[in-house]
GUPAGU-440412 format. One line per 2 residues: number of its first residue (from 1); their letters; for each residue x, y, z of N, C-alpha, C. Coordinates in nm, 2 decimals, decimal comma, always signed. Layout:
N
NUM> a> X Y Z X Y Z X Y Z  ... $
***
This chain:
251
1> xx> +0,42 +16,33 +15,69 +0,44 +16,21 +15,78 +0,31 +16,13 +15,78  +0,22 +16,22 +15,80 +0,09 +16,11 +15,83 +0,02 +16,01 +15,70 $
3> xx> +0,06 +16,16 +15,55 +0,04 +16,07 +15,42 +0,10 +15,95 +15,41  +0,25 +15,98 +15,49 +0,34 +15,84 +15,38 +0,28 +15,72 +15,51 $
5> xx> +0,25 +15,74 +15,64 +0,20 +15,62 +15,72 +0,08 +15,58 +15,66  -0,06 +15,68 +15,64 -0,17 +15,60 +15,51 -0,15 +15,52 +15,43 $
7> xx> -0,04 +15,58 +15,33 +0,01 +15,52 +15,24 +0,05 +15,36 +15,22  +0,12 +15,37 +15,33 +0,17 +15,20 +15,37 +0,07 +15,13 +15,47 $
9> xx> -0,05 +15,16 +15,51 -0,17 +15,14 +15,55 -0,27 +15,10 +15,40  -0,22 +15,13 +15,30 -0,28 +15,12 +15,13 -0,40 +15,20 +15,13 $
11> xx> -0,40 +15,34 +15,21 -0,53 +15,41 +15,17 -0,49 +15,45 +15,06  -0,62 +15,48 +14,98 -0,58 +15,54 +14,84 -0,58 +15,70 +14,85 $
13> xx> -0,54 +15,79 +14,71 -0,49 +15,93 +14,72 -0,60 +16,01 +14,79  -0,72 +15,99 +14,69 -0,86 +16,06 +14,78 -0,90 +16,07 +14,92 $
15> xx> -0,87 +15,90 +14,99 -0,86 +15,88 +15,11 -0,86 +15,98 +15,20  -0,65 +15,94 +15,17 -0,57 +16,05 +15,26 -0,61 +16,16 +15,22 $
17> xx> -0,61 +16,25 +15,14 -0,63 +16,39 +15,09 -0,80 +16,48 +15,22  -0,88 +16,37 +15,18 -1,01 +16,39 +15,25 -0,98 +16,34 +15,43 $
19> xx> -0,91 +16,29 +15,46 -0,86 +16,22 +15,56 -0,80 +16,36 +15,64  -0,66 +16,41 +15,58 -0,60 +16,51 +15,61 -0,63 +16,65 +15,64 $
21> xx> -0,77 +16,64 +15,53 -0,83 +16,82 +15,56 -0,91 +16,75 +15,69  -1,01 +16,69 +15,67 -1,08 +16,66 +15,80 -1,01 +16,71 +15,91 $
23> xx> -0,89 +16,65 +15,92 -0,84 +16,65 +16,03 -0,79 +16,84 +16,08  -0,78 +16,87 +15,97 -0,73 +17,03 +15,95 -0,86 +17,10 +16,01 $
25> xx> -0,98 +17,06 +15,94 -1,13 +17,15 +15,97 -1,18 +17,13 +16,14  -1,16 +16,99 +16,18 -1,24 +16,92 +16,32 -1,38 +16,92 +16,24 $
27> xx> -1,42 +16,88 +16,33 -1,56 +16,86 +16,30 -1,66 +16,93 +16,20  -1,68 +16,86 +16,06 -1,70 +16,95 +15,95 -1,83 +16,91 +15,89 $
29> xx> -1,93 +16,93 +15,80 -2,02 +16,88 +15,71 -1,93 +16,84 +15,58  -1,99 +16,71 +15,54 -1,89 +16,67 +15,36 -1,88 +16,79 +15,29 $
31> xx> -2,00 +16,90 +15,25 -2,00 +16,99 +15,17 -1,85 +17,09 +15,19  -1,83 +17,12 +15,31 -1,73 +17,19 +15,36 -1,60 +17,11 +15,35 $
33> xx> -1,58 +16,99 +15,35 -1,45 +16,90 +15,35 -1,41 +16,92 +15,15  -1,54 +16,86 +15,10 -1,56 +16,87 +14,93 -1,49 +17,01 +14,90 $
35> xx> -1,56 +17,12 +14,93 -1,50 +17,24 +14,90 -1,37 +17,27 +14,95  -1,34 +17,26 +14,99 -1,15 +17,27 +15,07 -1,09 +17,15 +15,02 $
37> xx> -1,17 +17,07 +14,94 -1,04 +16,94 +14,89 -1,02 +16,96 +14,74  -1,15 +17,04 +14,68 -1,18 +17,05 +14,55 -1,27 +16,92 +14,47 $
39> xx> -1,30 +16,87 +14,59 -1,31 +16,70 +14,52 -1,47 +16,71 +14,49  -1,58 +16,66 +14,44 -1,69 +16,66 +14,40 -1,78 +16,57 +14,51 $
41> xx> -1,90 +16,69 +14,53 -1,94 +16,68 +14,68 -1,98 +16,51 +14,71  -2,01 +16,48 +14,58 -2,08 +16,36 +14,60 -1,98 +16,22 +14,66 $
43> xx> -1,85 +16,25 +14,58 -1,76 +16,17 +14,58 -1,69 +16,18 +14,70  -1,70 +16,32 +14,74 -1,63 +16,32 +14,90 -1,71 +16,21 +15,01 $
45> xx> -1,87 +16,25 +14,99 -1,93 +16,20 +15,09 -1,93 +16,08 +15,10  -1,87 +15,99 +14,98 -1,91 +15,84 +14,96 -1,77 +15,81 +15,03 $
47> xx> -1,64 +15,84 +15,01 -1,52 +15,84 +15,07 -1,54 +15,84 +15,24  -1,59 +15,95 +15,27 -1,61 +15,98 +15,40 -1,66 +15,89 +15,50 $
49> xx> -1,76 +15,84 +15,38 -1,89 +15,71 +15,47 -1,78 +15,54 +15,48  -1,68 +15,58 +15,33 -1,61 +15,45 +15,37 -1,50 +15,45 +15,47 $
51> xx> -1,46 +15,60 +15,50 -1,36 +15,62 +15,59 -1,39 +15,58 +15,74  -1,53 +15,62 +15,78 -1,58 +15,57 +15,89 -1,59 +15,42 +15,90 $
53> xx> -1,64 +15,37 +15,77 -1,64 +15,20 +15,80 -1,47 +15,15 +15,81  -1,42 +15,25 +15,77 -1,28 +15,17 +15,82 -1,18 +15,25 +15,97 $
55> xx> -1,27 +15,30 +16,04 -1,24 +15,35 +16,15 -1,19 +15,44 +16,17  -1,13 +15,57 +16,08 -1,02 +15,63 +16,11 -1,09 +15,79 +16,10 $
57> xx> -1,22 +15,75 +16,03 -1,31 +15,92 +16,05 -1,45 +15,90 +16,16  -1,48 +16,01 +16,24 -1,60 +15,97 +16,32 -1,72 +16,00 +16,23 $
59> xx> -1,86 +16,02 +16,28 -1,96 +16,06 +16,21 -2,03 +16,08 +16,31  -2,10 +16,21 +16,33 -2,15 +16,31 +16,44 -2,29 +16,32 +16,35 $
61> xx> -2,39 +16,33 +16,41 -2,55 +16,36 +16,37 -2,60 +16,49 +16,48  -2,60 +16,60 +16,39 -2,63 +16,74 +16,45 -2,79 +16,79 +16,38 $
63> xx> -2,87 +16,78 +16,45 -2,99 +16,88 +16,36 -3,04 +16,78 +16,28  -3,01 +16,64 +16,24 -3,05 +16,55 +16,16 -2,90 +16,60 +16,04 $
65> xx> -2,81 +16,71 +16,05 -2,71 +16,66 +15,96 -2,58 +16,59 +16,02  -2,55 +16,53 +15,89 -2,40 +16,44 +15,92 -2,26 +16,54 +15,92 $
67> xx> -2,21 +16,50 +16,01 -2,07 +16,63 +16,01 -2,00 +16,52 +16,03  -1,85 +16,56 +16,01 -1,69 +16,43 +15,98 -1,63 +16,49 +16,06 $
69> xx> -1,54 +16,34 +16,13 -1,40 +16,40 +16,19 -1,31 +16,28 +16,26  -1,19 +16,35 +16,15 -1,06 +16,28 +16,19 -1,06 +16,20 +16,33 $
71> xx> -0,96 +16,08 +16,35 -0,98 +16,08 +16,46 -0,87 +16,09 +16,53  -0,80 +16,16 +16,66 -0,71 +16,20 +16,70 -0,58 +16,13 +16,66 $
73> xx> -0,44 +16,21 +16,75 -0,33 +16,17 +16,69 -0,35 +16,04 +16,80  -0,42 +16,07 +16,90 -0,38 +15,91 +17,01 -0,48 +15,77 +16,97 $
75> xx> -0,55 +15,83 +16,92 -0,64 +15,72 +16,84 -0,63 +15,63 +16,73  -0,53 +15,74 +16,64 -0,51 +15,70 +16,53 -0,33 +15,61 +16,57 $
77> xx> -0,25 +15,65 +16,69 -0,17 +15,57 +16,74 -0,22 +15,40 +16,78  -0,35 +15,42 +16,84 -0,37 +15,32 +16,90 -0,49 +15,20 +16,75 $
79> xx> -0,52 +15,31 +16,69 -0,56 +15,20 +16,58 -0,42 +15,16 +16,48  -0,32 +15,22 +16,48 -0,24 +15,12 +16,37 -0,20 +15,06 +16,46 $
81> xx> -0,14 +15,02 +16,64 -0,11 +14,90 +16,71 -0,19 +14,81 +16,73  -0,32 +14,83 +16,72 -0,45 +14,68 +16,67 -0,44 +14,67 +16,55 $
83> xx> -0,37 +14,69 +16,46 -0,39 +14,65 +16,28 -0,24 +14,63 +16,29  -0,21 +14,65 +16,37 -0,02 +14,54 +16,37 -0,08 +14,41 +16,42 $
85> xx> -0,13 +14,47 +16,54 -0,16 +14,30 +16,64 -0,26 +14,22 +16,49  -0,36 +14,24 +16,49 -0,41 +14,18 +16,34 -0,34 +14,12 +16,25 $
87> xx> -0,25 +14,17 +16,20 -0,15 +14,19 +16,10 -0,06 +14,06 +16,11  -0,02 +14,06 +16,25 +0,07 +13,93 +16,31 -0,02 +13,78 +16,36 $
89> xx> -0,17 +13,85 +16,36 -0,22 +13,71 +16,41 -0,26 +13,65 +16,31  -0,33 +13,73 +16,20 -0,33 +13,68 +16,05 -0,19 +13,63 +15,99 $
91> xx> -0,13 +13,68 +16,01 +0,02 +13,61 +15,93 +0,05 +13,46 +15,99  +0,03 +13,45 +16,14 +0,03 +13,36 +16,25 -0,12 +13,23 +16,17 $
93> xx> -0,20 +13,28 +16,13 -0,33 +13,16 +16,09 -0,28 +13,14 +15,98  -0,20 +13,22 +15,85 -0,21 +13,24 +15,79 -0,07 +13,08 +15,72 $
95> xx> +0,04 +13,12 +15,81 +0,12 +12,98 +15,80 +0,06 +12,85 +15,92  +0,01 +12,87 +15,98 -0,05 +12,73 +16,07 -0,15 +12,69 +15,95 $
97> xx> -0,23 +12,73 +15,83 -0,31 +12,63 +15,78 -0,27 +12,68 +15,61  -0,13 +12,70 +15,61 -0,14 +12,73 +15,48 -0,17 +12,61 +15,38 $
99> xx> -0,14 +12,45 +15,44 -0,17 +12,35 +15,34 -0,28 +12,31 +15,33  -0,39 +12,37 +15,45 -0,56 +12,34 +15,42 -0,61 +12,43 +15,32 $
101> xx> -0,53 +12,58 +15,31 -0,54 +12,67 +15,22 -0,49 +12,67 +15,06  -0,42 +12,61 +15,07 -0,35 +12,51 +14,90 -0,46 +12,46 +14,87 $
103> xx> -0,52 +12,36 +14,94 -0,63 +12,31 +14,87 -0,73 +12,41 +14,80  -0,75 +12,51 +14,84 -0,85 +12,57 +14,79 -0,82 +12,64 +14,63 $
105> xx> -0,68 +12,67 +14,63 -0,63 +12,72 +14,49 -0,62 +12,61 +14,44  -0,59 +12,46 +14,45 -0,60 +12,37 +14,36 -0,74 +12,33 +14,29 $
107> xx> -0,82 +12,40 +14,36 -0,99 +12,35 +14,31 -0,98 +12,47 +14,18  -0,94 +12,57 +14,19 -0,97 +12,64 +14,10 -0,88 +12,62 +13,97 $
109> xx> -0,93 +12,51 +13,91 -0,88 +12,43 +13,78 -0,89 +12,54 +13,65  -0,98 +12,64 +13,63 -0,98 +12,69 +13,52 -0,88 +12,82 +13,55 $
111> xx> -0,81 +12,86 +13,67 -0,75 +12,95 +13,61 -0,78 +13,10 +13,62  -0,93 +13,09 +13,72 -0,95 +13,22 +13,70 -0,95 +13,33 +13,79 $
113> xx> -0,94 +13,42 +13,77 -0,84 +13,51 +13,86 -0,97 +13,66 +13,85  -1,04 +13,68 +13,97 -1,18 +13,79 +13,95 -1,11 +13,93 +14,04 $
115> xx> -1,11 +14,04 +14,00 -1,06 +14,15 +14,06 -1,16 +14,25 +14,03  -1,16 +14,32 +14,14 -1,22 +14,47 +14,16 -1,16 +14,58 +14,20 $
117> xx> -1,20 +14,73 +14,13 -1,12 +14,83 +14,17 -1,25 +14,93 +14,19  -1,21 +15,02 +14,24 -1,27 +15,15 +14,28 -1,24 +15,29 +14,26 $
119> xx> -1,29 +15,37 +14,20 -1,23 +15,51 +14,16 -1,16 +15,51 +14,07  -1,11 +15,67 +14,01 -1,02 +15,68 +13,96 -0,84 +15,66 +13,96 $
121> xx> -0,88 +15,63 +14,08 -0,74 +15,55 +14,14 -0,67 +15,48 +14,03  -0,74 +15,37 +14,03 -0,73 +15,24 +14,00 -0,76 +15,23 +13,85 $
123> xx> -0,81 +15,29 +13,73 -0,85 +15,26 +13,63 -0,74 +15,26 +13,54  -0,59 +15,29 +13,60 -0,46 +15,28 +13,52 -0,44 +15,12 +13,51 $
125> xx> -0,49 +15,06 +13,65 -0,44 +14,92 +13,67 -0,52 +14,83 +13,54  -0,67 +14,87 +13,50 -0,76 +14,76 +13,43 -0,69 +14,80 +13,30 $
127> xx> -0,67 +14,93 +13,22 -0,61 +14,95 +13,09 -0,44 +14,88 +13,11  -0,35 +14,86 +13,21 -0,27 +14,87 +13,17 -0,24 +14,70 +13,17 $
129> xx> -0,35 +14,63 +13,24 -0,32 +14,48 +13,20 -0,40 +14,43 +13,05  -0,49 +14,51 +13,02 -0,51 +14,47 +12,87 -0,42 +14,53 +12,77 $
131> xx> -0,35 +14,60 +12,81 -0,22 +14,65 +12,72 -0,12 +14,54 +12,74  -0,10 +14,46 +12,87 +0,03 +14,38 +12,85 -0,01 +14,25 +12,80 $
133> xx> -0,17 +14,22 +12,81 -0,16 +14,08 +12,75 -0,11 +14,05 +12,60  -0,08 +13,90 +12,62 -0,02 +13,83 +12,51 -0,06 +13,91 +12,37 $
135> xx> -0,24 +13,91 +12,36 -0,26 +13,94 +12,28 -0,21 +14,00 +12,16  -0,23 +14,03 +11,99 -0,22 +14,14 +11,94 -0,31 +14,21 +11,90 $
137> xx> -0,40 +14,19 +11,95 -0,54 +14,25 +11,91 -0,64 +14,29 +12,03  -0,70 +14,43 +12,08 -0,76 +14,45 +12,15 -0,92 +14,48 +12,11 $
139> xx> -1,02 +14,40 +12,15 -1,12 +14,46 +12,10 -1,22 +14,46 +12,19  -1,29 +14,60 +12,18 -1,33 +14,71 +12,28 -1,50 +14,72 +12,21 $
141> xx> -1,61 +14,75 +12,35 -1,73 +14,79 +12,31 -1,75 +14,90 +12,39  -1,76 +15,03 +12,37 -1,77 +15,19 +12,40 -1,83 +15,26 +12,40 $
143> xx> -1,88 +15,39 +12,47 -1,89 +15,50 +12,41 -1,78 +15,63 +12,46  -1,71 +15,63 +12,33 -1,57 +15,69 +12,36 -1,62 +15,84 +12,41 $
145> xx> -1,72 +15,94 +12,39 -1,72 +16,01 +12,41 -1,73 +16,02 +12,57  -1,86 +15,94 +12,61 -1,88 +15,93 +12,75 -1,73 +15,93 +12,86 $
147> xx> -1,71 +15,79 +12,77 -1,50 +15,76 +12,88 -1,45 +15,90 +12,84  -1,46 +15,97 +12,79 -1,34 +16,11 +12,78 -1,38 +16,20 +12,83 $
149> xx> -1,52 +16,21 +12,86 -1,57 +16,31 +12,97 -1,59 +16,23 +13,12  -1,60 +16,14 +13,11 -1,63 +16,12 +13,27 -1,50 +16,07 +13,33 $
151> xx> -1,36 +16,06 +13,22 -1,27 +16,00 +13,31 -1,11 +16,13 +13,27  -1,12 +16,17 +13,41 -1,01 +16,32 +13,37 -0,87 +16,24 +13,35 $
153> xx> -0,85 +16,15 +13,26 -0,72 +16,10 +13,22 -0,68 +16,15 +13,11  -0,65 +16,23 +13,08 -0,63 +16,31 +12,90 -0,47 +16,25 +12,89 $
155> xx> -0,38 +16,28 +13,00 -0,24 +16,22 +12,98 -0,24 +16,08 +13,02  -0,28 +16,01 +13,07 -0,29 +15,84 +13,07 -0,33 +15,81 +12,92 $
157> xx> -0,44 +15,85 +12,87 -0,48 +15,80 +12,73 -0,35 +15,84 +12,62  -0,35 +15,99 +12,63 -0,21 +15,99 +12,56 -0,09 +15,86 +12,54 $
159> xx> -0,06 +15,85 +12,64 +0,07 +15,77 +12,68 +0,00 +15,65 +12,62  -0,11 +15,59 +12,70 -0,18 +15,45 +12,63 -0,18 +15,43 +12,50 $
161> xx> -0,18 +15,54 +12,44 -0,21 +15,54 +12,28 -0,05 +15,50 +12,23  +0,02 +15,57 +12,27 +0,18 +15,57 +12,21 +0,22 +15,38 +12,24 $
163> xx> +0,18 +15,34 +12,36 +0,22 +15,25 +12,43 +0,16 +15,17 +12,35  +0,07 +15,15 +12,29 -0,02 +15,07 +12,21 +0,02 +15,02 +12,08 $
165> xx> +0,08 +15,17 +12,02 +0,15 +15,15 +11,89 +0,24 +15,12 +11,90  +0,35 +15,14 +12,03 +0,46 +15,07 +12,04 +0,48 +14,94 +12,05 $
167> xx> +0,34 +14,88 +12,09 +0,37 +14,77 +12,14 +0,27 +14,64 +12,00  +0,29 +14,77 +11,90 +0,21 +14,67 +11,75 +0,07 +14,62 +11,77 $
169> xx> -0,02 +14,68 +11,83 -0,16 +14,65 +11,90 -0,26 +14,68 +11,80  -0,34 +14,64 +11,78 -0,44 +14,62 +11,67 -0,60 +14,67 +11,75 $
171> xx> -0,63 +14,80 +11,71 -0,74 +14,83 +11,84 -0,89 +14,79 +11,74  -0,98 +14,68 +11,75 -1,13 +14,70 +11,70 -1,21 +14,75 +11,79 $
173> xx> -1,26 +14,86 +11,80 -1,41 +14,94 +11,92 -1,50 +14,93 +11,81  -1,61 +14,90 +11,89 -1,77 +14,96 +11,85 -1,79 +15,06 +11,95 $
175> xx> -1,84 +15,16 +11,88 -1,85 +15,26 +11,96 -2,01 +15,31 +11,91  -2,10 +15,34 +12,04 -2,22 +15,37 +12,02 -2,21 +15,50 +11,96 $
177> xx> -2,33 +15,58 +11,95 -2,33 +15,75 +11,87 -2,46 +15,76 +11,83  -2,51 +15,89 +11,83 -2,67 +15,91 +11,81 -2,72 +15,92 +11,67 $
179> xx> -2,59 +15,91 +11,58 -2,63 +15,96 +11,44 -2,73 +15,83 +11,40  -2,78 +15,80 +11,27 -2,86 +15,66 +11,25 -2,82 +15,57 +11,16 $
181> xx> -2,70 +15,65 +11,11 -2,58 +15,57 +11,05 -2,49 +15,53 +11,06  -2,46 +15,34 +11,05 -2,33 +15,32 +11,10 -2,23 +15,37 +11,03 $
183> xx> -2,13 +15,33 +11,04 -1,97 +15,37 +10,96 -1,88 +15,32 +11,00  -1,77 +15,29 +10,96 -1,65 +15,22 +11,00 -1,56 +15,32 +10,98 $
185> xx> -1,47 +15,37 +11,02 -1,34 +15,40 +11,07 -1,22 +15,37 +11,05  -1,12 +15,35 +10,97 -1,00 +15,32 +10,94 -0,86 +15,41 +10,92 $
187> xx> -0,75 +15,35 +11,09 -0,69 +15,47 +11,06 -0,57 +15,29 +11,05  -0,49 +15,25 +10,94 -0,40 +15,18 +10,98 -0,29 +15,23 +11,05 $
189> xx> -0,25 +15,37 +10,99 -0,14 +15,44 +11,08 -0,15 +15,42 +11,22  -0,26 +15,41 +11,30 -0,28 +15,41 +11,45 -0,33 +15,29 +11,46 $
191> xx> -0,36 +15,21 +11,42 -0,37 +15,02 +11,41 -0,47 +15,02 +11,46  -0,60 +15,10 +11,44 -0,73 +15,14 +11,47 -0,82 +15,13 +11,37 $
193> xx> -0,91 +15,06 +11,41 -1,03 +15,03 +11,29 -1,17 +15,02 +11,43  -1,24 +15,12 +11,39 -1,36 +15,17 +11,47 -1,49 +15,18 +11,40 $
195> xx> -1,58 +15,10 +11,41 -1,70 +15,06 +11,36 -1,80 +15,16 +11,51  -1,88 +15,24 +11,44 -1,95 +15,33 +11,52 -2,09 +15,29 +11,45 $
197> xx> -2,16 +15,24 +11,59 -2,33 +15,21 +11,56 -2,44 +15,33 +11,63  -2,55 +15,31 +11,60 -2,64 +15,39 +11,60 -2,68 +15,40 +11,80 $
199> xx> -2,71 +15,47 +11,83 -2,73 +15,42 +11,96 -2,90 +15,34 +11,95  -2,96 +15,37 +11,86 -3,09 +15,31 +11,84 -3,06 +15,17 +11,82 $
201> xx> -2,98 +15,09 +11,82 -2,92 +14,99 +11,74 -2,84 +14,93 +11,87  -2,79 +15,03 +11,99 -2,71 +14,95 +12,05 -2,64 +15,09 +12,17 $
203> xx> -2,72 +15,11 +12,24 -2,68 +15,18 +12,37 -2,58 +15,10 +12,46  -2,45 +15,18 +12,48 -2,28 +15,15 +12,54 -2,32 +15,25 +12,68 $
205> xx> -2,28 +15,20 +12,82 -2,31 +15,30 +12,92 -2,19 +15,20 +12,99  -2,09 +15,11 +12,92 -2,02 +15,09 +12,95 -1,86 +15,02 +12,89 $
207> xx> -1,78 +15,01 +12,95 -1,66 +15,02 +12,86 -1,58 +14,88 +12,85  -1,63 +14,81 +12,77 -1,57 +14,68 +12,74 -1,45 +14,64 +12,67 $
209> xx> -1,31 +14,57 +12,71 -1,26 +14,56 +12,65 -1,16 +14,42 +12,69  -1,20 +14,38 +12,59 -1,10 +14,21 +12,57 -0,98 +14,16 +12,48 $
211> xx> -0,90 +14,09 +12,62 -0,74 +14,07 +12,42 -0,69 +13,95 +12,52  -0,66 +13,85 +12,47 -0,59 +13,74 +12,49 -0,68 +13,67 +12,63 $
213> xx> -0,67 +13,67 +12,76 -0,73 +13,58 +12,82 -0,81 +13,69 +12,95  -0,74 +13,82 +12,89 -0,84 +13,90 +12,96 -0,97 +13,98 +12,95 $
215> xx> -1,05 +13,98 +13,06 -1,19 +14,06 +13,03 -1,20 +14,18 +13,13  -1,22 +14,29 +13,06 -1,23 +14,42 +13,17 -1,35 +14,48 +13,13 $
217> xx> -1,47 +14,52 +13,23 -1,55 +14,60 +13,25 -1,55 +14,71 +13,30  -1,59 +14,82 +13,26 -1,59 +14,98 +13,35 -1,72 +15,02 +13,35 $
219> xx> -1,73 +15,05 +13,48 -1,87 +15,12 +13,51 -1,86 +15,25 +13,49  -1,94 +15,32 +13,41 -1,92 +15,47 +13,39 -2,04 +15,52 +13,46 $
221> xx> -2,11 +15,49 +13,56 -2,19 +15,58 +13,60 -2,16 +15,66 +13,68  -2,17 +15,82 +13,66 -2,14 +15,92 +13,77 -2,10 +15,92 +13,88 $
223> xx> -2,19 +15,82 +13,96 -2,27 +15,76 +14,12 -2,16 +15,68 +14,16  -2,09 +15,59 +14,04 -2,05 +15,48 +14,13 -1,96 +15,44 +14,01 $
225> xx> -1,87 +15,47 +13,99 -1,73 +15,41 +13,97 -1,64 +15,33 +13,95  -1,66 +15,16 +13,90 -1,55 +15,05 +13,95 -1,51 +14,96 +13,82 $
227> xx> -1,45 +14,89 +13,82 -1,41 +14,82 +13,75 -1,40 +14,70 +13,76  -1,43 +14,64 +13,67 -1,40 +14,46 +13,71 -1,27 +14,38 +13,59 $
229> xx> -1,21 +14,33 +13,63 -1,10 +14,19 +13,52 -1,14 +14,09 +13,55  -1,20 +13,99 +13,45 -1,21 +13,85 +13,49 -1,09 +13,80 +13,35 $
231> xx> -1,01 +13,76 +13,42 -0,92 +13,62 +13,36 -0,91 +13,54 +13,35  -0,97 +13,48 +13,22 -1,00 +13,37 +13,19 -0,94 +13,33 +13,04 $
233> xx> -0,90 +13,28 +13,00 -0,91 +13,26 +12,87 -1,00 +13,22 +12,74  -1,14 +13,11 +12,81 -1,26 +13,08 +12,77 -1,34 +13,14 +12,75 $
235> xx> -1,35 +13,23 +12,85 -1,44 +13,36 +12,90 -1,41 +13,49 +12,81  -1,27 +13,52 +12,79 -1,23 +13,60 +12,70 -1,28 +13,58 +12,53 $
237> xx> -1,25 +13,48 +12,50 -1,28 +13,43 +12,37 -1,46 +13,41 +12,38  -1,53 +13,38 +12,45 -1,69 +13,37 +12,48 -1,71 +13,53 +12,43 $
239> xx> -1,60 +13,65 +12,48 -1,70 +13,80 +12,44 -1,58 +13,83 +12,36  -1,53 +13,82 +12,31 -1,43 +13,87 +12,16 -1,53 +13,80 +12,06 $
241> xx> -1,60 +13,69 +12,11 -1,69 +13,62 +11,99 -1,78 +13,70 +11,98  -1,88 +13,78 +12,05 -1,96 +13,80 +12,06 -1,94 +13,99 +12,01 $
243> xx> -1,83 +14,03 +12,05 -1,83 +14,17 +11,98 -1,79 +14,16 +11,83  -1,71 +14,04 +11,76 -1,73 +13,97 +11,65 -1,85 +13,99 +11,55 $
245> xx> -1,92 +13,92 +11,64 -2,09 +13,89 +11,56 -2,14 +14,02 +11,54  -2,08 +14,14 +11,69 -2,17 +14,29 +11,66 -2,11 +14,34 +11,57 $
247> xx> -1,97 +14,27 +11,51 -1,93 +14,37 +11,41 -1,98 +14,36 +11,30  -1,99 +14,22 +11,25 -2,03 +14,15 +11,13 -2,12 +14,19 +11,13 $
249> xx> -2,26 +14,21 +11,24 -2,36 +14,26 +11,20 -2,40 +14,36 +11,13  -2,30 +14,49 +11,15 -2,32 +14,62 +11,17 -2,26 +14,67 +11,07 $
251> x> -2,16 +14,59 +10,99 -2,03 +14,63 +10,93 -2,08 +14,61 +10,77 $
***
């Protein structure tokens, strides 16, 4: 019951998951929440700190440590009836100036549409809009090894892959690698052609990939997690050009 109310509150899985045991432990240290969620201590504590900025976990300082805790069932009553009242007064401002608010989407003449995601949640959403653009051609700057260890998707990539060839996709990656020779790659069966450079030549610590009017960035650092799309179609063709020139270089 309380998941599927989160849910439609749009917390995401880790959220509620970390949300839920809190509530099971009372008053806990992250380390103790992390271990009883299975979740990775670091990653709990950062969840925890955002749960508090969004009201629904407390934060207690004992001894100089931080300990977590749910916040009751009458609390948590009375904060979704202020995020209704919210909910209705925003909808309320929201039609009283919607035509001062048109204006602002009409300034934005080029079209461009900037999005951010967080966690592993979300990294289905950045691959699966560069899978539906127009494009037929995806071309990616990597280090595939790093994305396959730091992102526990082994059956999303599967599927991606199938989805790819079903959908007649043309994949070029540069992929960094420690060896000091480049090499190219050619599998046509899998519509993959992978040009691998030296990392002396060209260190990847993150995962680029552009096809028709989209641009997606992935932050792979351990610490911190997110992703960006910028949609643009100018802007796309600005870094398809430019992973271009790294091929030509290298190739």
């Amino acid at each position: 019951m309380l998941e599927t109310i989160l849910q439609n509150l749009w917390y995401k899985e880790l959220e509620i998951k970390i949300f839920l045991c809190s509530a099971s432990l009372g008053i806990s240290p992250a380390s103790t929440i992390a271990k009883k969620t299975l979740i990775k201590r670091t990653t709990c504590y950062q969840i925890l700190e955002q749960l508090c900025q969004k009201r629904i976990v407390k934060r207690h300082l004992k001894a100089k440590m931080k300990f977590y805790e749910a916040i009751s069932l009458d609390e948590l009553s009375s904060f979704l009836k202020s995020s209704i009242d919210d909910l209705q007064k925003n909808y309320s401002d929201l039609e009283q100036n919607k035509q001062d608010l048109e204006k602002l989407y009409q300034k934005n003449i080029w079209g461009t549409q900037i999005s951010f995601y967080e966690w592993f949640d979300d990294i289905k959403l950045i691959y699966d809009s560069i899978l539906e653009a127009e494009d037929k051609e995806i071309y990616s700057l990597t280090n595939r090894d790093f994305v396959m260890k730091k992102h526990p998707l082994k059956e999303y990539w599967d599927k991606y892959f199938l989805r790819r060839i079903a959908k007649e996709k043309y994949s070029y990656t540069i992929s960094s690698r420690p060896e000091w020779a480049a090499e190219i790659e050619s599998n046509p069966d899998k519509l993959r052609k992978t040009l691998k450079v030296p990392d002396s030549e060209l260190s990847v610590y993150w995962d680029i990939k552009v096809s028709w009017n989209t641009f997606a960035i992935v932050s792979q650092h351990e610490w911190r997690i997110f992703w960006v799309t910028i949609e643009n179609e100018w802007i796309a063709k600005m870094f398809k050009s430019l992973i271009k020139e790294l091929w030509n270089k290298h190739s």
